[in-house]
N, C-alpha and C positions, 0 to 999 in steps of 0.2 A: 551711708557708711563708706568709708575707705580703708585703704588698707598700705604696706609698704612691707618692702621685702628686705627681710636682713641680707645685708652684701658686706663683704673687707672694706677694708679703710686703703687705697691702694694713694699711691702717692707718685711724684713725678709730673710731666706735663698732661693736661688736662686732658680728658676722654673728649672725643667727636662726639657731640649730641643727635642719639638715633631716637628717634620716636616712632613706638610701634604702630601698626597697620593698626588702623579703622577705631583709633580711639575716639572719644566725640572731644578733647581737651585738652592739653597740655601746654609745658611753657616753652615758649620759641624764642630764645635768644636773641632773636634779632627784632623782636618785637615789644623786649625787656618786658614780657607780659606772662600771666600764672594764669591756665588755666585747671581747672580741679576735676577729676574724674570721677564720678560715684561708682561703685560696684555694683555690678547687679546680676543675680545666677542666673547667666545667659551662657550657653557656650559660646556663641559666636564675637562677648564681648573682651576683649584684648585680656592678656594675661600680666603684662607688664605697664608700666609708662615711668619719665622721668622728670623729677621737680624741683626746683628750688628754692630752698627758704633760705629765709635770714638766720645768722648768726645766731650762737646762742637764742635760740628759738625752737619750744617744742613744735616736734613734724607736724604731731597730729594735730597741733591748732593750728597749722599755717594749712594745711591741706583742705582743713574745714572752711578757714574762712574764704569770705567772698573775694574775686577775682583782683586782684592787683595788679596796676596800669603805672606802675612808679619803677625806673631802675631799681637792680637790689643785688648787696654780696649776700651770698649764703652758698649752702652745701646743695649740690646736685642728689638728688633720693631716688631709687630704682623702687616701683613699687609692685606689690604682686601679693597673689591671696589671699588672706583672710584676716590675719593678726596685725595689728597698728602699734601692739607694744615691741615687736619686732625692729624697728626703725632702725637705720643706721646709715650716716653718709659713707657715699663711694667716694667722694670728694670733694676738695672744697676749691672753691674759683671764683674770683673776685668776678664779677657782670656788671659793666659798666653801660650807660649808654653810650651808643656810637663804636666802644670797642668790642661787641659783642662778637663780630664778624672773622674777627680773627680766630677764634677759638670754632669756629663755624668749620663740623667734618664734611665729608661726601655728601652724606646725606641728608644735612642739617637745608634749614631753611636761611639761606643768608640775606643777607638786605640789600645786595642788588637785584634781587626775585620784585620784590616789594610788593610781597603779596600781605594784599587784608588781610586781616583775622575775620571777617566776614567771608572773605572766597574760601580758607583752611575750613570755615564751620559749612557753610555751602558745600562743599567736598564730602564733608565727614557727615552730613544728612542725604547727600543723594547718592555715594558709592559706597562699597563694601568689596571686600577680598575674598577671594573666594577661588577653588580650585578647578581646573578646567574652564575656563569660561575667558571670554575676549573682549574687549570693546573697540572700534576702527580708532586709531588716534586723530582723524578728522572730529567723528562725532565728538566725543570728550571736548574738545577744544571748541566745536560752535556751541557746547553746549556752555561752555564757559565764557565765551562771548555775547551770549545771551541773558547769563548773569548779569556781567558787567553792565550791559545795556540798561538791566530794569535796574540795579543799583544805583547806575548811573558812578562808576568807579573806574579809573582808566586801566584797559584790559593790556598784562604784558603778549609778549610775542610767543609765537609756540616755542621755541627752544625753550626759555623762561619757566615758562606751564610747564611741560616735560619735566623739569628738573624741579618744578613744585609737587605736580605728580607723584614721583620717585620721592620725594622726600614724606611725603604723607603719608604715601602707599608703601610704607619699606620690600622690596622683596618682586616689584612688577620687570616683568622683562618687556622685551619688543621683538615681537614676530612679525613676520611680512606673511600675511595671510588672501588666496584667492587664485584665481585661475590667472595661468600664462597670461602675461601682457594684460591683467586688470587685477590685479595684487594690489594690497593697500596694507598699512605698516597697523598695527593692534597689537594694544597695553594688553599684555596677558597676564591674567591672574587678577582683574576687576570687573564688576559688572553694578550695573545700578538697582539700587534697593527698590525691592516691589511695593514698596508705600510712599517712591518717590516721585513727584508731581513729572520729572523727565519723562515716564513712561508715557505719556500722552503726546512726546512731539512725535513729529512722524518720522520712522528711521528709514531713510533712505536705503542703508547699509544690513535691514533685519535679519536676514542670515546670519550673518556674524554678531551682531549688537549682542552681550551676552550670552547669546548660543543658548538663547532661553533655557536659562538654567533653576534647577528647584529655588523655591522661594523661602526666605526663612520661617515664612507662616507652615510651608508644605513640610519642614524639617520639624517643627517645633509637632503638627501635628501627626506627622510620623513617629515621632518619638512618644505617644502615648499624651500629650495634652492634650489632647483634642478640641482645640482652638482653630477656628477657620482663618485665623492671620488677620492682620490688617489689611483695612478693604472692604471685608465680605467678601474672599478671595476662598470658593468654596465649590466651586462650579467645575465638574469636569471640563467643560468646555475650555476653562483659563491652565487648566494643567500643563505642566509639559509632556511630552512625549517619557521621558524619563519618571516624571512623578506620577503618570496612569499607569504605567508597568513598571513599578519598582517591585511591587509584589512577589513578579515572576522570574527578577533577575536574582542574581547572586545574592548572598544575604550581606555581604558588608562590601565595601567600594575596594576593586580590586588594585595591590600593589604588586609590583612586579617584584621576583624574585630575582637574589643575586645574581651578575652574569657573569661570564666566566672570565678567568683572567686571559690578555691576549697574550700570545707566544711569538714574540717580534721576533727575536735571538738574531738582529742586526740586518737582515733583508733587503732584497732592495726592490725596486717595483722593474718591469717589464724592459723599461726603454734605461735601466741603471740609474737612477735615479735613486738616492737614499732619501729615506724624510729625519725627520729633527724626532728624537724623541720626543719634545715641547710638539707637535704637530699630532703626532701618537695621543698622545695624554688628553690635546684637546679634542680629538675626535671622538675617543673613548668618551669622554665628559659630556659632548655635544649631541651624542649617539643616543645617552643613555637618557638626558633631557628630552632629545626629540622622542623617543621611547614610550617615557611617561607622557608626555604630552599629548600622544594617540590614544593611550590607556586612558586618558581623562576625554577626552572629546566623544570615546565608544561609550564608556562607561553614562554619560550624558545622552547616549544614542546621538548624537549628532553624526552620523556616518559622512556627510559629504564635506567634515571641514577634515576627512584621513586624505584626501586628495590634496585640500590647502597643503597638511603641511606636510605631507612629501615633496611638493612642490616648493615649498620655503625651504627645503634641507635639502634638498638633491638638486633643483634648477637655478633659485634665487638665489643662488651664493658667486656671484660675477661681479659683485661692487667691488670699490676699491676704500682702502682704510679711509680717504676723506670725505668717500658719502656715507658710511657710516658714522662718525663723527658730525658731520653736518649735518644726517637723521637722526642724530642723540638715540643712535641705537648703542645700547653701552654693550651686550652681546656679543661676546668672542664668535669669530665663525672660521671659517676656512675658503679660498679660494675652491670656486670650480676646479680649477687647475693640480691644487693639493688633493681635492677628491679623486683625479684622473689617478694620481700616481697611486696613494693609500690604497684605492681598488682596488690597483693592479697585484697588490703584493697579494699571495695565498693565504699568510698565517693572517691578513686583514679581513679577508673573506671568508677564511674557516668560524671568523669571529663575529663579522654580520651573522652569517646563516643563523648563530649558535643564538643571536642574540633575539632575532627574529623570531627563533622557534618558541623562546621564552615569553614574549610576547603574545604570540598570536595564540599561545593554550592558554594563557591567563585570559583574554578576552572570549575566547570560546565558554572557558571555566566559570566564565561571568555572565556570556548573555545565555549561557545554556545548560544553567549550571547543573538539573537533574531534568534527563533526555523523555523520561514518563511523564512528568511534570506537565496540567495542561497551559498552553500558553496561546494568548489572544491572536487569530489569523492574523491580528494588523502588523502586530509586533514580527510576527514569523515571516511577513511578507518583507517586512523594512528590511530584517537580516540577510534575506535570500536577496532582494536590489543588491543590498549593499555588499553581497559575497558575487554577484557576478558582474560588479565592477572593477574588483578590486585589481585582475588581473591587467586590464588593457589603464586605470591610472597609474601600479609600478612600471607598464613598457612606456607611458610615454611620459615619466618622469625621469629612468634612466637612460633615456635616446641620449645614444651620442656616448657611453660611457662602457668599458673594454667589455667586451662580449664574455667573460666568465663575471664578472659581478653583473650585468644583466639575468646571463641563466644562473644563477647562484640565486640570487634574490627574488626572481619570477618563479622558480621551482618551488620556491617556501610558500608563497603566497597562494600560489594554486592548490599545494596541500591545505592551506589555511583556508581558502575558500571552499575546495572541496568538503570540508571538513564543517563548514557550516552546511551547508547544503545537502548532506546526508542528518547531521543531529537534527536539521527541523524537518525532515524527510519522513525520519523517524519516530518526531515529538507528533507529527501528524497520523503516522500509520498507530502509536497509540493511541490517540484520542477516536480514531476510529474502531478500533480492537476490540476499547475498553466498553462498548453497547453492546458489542457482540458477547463478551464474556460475561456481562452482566446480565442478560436476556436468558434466561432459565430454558425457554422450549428450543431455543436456536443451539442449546449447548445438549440438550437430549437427542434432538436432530443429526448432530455431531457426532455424539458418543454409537447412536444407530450407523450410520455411516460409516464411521472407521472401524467396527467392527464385521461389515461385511468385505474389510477390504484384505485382500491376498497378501500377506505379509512375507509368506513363502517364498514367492516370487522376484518379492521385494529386496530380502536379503540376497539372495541369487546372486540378481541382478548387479548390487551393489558391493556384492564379495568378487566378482568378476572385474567389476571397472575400478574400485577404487580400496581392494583389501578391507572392505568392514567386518570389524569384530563381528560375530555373528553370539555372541553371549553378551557383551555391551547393546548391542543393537536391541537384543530379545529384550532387556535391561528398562532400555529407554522405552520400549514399545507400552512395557508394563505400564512405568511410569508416568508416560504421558497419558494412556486413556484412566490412570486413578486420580490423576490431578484435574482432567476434565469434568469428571464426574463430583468432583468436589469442590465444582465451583468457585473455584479460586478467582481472586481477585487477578488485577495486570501484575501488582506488584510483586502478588505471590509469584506468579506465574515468572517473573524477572528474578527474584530468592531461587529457583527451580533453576533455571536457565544460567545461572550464575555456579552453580552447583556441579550441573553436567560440567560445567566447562572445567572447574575447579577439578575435578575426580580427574576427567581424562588427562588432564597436563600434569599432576600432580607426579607422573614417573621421568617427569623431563626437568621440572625446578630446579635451578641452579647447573644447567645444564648449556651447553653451546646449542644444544640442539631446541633449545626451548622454541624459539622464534619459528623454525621451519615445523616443531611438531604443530606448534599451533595453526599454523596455514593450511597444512595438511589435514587437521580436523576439520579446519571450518569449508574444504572441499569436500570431505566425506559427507559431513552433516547435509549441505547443499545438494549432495548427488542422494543422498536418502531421503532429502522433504519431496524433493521435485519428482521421485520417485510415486511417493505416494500420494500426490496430488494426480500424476497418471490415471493410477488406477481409479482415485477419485469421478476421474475426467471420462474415462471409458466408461464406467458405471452409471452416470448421469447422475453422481450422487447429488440430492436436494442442499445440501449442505456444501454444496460446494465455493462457491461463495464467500462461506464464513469460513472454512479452511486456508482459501487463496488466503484472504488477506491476512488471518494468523498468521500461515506459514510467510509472508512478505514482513510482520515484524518481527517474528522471530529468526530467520534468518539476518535480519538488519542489527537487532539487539545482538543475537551471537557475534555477528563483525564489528562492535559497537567493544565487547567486552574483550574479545581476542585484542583487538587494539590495543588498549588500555592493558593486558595484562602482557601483554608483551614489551610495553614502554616502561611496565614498574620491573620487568626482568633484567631490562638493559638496561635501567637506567636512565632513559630519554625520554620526552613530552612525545606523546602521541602522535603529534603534527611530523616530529622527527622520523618519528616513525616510519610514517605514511612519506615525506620527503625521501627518506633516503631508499626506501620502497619501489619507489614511484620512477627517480634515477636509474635503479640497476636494472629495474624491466624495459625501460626506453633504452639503457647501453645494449640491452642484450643479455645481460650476467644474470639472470633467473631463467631458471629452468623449470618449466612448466611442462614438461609431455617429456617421456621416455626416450631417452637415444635412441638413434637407430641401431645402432651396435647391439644395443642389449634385446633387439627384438630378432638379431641376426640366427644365424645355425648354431654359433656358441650355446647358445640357451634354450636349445633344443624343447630344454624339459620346463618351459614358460607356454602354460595351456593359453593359447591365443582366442578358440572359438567360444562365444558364447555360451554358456549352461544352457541346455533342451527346457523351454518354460515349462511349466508343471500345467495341466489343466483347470482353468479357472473355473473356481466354485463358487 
């Protein structure tokens, strides 16, 4: 079956011939040849292509029939979906042979390429398009000389290939991908098809090769067919890292969120230096590409190509316009030099941080995405390598680059790592919790034990240091020994916990003050668990054990949800949150302990000595 898409009759000189990514057929202009596409409900196969028949000649019987090897005038047909009675030319253009080339666009395949229609079919059986994923443009290119070899068909030059590449592959860019001083340039946005005979040469390059990325057998059986793919490709062993924990990550493949507009209003950078608005526009553009590019390589779990490309976008940009050009890297970029100045301006840097923060929640949102959730040690180890690198690859990506976009950009990240590093801290302390609270005698054990504990004393103590309600306090006390006794699940126990928190901030919502009441809870809450863990601790309670470590994720989850609901107050990602946090206690501007003023004679009547403890019973 085929099909064609109704389009206008548009008129004027001739449209550039684009042919879309990863079709198995089409007609090449410069090869005056028809090839014919079947339809097949595949997602992965193209949605588009374009054809030409002869004059007066119905579509649907030229499309059908077999492959035509003869020049021919007819009308150009865009085809797509389902309906064939739909047809209609976009245009009509005499195709001649020899003069085909002339009317040959960007992208088009022209006939100084002089590529087979053997090597276009070769292409369109062994790659595919595909998101986040790379291949080195050395490998692609022996792998095409290798072709050549067994065809015995004389192989053009890489520039050549490059530009056959791009024209097959509409939509591939060129990244320089790899550690300082052994960097190599890769086609991004191709990788080779897992039922392709290539798979079996030896990849020099295997880190990158792909970025072993899901296979369309893993997609097809992810979506409910339940096909092991071509192959027999069925073995955990051949998975990727990605397709054994897709389970556990986010439920759909994370896109980033708008970012925000920049506020240039004419600026200039440190040493006076204005940039081009054209300079602005590209950076913004370039920002926003390298962006997604990270969100696609994490999203793949591939953590160590987030080093490649900081290093492609922050170090690798010192070439000059003719070795790009001579690398057929088509790729707008910017001098090193443009980056020194753009740095330096504030409103460019209020606009990284902003842009950063939107990324790095969406990746956390994705690999972590509900914190109870239990998730595989291997997985949670990869995350934790990969969050305590991340700091020392931004220093020494930005060596050498104006010390406020260094601490600017290093501050986010260290939020952003820290920030992993506590969610799988705490995706672990539940998965330890969740035996304790399931264990029926170790929860009776419990309910024994915190009953014989001095709550009197407790409150006291904790009306003394840190103002606790002493009616909220009795409140919780309630609460928490009727919810142990009823065996509640983690999650319950997280519904509970979300509740306290919800009740006490509820007189601060939409308040200036929201942010500082809720730090100030979660120091009360702190100085009252650890309180009654004391007493635990004096008493030799048997249960004590299963208390610590409750009270170790509940205090985690409570810092876990204050976070979060103080980022939905102001407005800001979490990460923002914890960033700008994280700055005002390093300047100094938090205040954390009482003036000394206010402990002076002024305040006479501020009882300073401890409460007389009560007699323990």
């Amino acid at each position: 079956m085929y099909s064609v898409m109704q389009s206008p009759h548009t008129s004027g000189p001739p449209l550039p011939f684009i042919p879309p990514p990863s079709i198995p057929g089409f007609y090449y202009p410069a090869q005056s040849s028809f090839y014919s596409v079947p339809l097949k409900p595949d997602p992965d196969y193209p949605s588009s292509a374009q054809y030409v028949t002869p004059f007066n000649t119905d579509v649907t019987q030229v499309i059908t029939q077999p492959i035509s090897t003869t020049p021919i005038a007819g009308h150009v047909v865009a085809t797509t979906g389902y309906d064939l009675s739909q047809a209609q030319s976009i245009y009509s253009q005499q195709i001649m042979s020899g003069g085909a080339d002339r009317y040959a666009g960007p992208n088009s395949i022209s006939a100084s390429t002089r590529a087979d229609p053997h090597t276009i079919k070769w292409l369109l059986d062994n790659y595919e398009t595909a998101e986040g994923v790379s291949l080195p443009r050395s490998t692609l290119y022996n792998h095409y000389l290798r072709h050549c070899a067994a065809s015995k068909i004389d192989a053009i030059n890489a520039a050549s290939f490059g530009k056959l590449i791009r024209s097959v592959f509409i939509g591939l860019k060129t990244r320089r991908l790899g550690t300082r001083g052994n960097s190599k340039y890769h086609y991004y946005g191709i990788r080779i098809k897992i039922d392709s005979p290539l798979n079996t040469y030896p990849q020099e390059d295997s880190p990158s090769v792909a970025m072993r990325q899901p296979t369309t057998a893993s997609r097809e059986s992810s979506n409910g067919d339940g096909g092991s793919g071509d192959g027999g490709i069925d073995s955990a062993a051949n998975l990727t890292p990605h397709q054994q924990h897709q389970q556990y990550l986010g439920d759909h493949r994370p896109e980033l969120d708008q970012f925000p507009d920049l506020d240039w209003e004419g600026q200039v950078a440190l040493d006076g230096t204005v940039c081009s608005n054209e300079d602005i526009s590209d950076f913004v553009a370039l920002y926003r590409e390298h962006c997604e590019a990270i969100l696609d390589v994490v999203a793949n779990l591939q953590f160590q190509m987030v080093e490649n490309l900081w290093q492609a976008f922050w170090v690798d940009t010192s070439r000059s316009s003719s070795d790009i050009q001579a690398d057929d890297d088509q790729d707008h970029r910017l001098s090193r030099e443009k980056l020194f100045v753009l740095t330096s301006c504030q409103p460019l840097l209020d606009y990284l941080v902003a842009c950063d923060h939107i990324l790095y929640q969406c990746i956390v949102n994705f690999l972590i995405s509900n914190v109870l959730r239990p998730i595989p040690a291997t997985l949670t180890q990869s995350i934790r390598n990969f969050a305590k690198n991340l700091e020392n690859w931004m220093n020494s990506c930005l060596e050498g680059y104006p010390v406020k976009c260094v601490q600017a950009k290093v501050s986010s990240v260290i939020a952003f790592s820290q920030t992993l590093r506590r969610y799988t801290s705490l995706n672990h302390l539940a998965q330890a919790a969740r035996a304790v609270l399931q264990n029926a005698s170790q929860i009776n054990q419990m309910i024994n034990d915190l009953n014989r504990v001095d709550f009197a004393n407790v409150q006291e103590q904790a009306a003394w240091v840190c103002q606790c309600d002493e009616a909220l306090a009795s409140r919780l006390e309630m609460d928490f020994k009727n919810t142990l006794q009823q065996q509640n699940s983690l999650e319950q126990w997280a519904v509970w916990l979300e509740g306290v928190v919800t009740t006490v901030l509820q007189p601060h919502e939409d308040t200036p003050e929201y942010p500082k009441a809720a730090r100030q809870f979660l120091l009360k809450w702190s100085f009252y668990s650890s309180m009654v863990i004391r007493d635990l601790t004096l008493r030799s309670a048997a249960s004590f054990g299963s208390f610590h470590l409750i009270r170790l994720l509940y205090d985690e989850y409570m810092f876990y949800l204050i976070e979060n609901k103080v980022a939905r107050a102001t407005g800001k990602t979490p990460i923002a949150v914890m960033t700008e946090f994280s700055a005002m206690a390093k300047a100094g501007f938090e205040s954390t302990a009482v003036s000394t003023s206010s402990l002076g004679t002024a305040n006479s009547d501020l009882e300073l000595e401890p409460p007389t403890k009560k007699q323990r019973t």
